[in-house]
C-alpha positions, 0 to 999 in steps of 0.5 A: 795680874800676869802669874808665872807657872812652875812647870818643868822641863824635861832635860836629857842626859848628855852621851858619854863617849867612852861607851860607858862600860866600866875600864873604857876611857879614863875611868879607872875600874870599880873596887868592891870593899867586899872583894877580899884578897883570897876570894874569887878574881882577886890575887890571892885566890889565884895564889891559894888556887895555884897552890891547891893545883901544886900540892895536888898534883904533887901528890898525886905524882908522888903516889902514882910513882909508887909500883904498890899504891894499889894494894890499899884503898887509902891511897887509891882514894888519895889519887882520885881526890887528888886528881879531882882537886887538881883538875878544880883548882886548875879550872877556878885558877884560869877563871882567876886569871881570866877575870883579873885580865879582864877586870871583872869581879867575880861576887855574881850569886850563881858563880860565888854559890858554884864555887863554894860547893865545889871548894866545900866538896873537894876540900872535905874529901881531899881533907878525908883521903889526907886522914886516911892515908895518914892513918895508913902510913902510920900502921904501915911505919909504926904499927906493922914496922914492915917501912923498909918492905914499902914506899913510906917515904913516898907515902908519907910525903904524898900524904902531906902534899894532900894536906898541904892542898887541904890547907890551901883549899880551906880558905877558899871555901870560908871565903866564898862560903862567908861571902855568900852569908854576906848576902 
């Protein structure tokens, strides 16, 4: 009696010849349904990182202009956080840009954990100088009633810029802060 053998047969996987790398050929790039506008490497976290770096450095120059910003602590600090937060959205809006020209989704646990720190360090103290200052203005304006004697329209606006910035810099922070809890 002649019985046939099931045996198998290795077979090998054909070479690919678009190098396999994800965007060579035709093969259109991945999209991960966790990559939200707003989050790291999307269109909308270089809008809000864009944004972070304009509010930024608008108050930081609106109260550098001002000759008596260094008589008071507040506004010495909204100098500082606002150079601080310019200088980090600044950094993560190129690193934006670099990973949307290159097509590359930025979700890596390291880079998301960097920066979520960074955005939750530099978001609460710009969101503490905007307080402060505003807490400043309002005794100079209306408690001290001595507006004329100081730089409050330079003061107030610089302190809304601080807030603009925080309000920009908040849903970077939630974003990448859920997206780590994700995890």
């Amino acid at each position: 009696m002649n019985v046939s053998h099931a045996s198998i047969h290795p077979v090998e996987d054909p070479p690919t010849t678009d190098g396999g790398g994800v965007g060579g050929g035709n093969n259109p790039p991945r999209i991960r349904m966790k990559d939200l506008q707003g989050m790291p490497g999307t269109r909308g976290g270089l809008v809000l990182r864009l944004s972070q770096f304009v509010f930024a450095v608008a108050a930081l120059l609106l109260m550098a202009t001002t000759s008596d910003f260094p008589s008071v602590t507040a506004f010495c600090y909204l100098v500082a956080a606002a150079g601080l937060q310019s200088l980090w959205s600044l950094s993560l809006a190129i690193v934006d840009i670099y990973a949307l020209l290159v097509r590359r989704s930025l979700q890596n646990y390291r880079v998301v954990s960097m920066f979520t720190i960074g955005d939750g360090i530099t978001s609460t103290l710009t969101f503490a100088v905007a307080c402060a200052s505003a807490g400043i203005t309002v005794l100079i304006d209306n408690d001290l009633g001595s507006c004329s004697q100081n730089h409050c329209v330079e003061f107030e606006t610089a302190t809304a810029m601080a807030f603009m910035s925080w309000f920009s810099a908040l849903p970077s922070f939630l974003l990448n802060f859920w997206s780590l809890a994700l995890r």
